[in-house]
N, C-alpha and C positions, 0 to 999 in steps of 0.2 A: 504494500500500500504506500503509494506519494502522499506528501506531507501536501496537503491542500493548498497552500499558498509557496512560492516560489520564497524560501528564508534567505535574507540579507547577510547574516552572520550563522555558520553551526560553528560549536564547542566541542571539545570532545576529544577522547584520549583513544590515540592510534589505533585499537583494538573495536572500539566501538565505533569510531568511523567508517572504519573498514567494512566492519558488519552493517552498517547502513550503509554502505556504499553495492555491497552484496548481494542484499536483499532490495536496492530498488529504494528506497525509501525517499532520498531524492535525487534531481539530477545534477550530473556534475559539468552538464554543458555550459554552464555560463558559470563557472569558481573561475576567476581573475586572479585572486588573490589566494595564496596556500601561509600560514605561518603556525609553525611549530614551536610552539614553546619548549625550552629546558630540551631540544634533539639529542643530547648526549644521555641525559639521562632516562630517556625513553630508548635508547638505544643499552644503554647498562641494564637494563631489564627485559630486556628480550622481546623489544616492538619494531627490528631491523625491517621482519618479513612484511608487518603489517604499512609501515611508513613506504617500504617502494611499494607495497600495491594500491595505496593514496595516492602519493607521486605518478605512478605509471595511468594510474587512471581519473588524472587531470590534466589531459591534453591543451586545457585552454588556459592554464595558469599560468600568466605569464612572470607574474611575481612570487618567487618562495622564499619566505623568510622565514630564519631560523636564529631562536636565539637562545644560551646560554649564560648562565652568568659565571659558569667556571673559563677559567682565561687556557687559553692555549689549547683550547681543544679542535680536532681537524673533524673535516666536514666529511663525511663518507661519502664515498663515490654515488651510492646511490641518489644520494640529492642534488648530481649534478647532472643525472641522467634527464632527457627530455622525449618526449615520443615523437616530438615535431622537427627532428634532428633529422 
């Protein structure tokens, strides 16, 4: 089931976006904008798999923003991947 109105903003932690991303729940033709909050530490708990199947299936995002507040931490390849490549 689609969410009845097209949402401005969704929230949501790598896992359960994925899963509404899965199920249909809304669409991701028009996501602009992708940002991840804390990507390292969703990565230190084992949301790798779920974060490139968000990325991979937001062909139209032309903006990803990722942010950390630990210093010196390296961006995984997957987030630099694009499907429009």
């Amino acid at each position: 089931m689609e969410l009845a109105h097209t949402p401005h903003l969704i929230i949501g932690t790598p896992g359960r976006l994925a899963d509404h991303m899965r199920r249909g729940t809304f669409s991701t033709e028009w996501v602009k904008t992708f940002i991840l909050d804390e990507f390292d530490k969703s990565l230190e708990i084992g949301f790798e798999e779920e974060m490139d199947e968000i990325i991979y299936n937001l062909p139209n995002a032309y903006r990803k923003i990722m942010t950390s507040a630990t210093q010196g931490v390296d961006i995984p390849d997957i987030l630099w991947v694009s499907k429009n490549l």
